[in-house]
C-alpha positions in Angstrom: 0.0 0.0 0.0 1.6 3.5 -1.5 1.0 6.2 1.2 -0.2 9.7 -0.4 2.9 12.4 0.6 1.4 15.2 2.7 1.3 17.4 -0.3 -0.3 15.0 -2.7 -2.9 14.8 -0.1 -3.2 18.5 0.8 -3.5 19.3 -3.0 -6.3 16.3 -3.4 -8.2 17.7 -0.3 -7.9 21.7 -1.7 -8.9 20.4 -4.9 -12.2 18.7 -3.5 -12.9 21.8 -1.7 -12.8 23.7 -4.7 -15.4 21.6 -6.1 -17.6 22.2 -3.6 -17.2 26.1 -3.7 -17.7 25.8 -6.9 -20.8 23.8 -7.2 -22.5 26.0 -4.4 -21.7 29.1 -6.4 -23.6 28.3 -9.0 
């Protein structure tokens, strides 16, 4: 099993959260 790095991660998790912003804003 490959662990994410904590960047990889961070930039997954901001990336989902854009998403979400983005979807709301519309």
């Amino acid at each position: 099993m490959k662990t994410m790095s904590y960047t990889e991660s961070r930039a997954r998790y901001a990336q989902v959260l854009d998403g979400v912003v983005n979807d709301r804003e519309e």
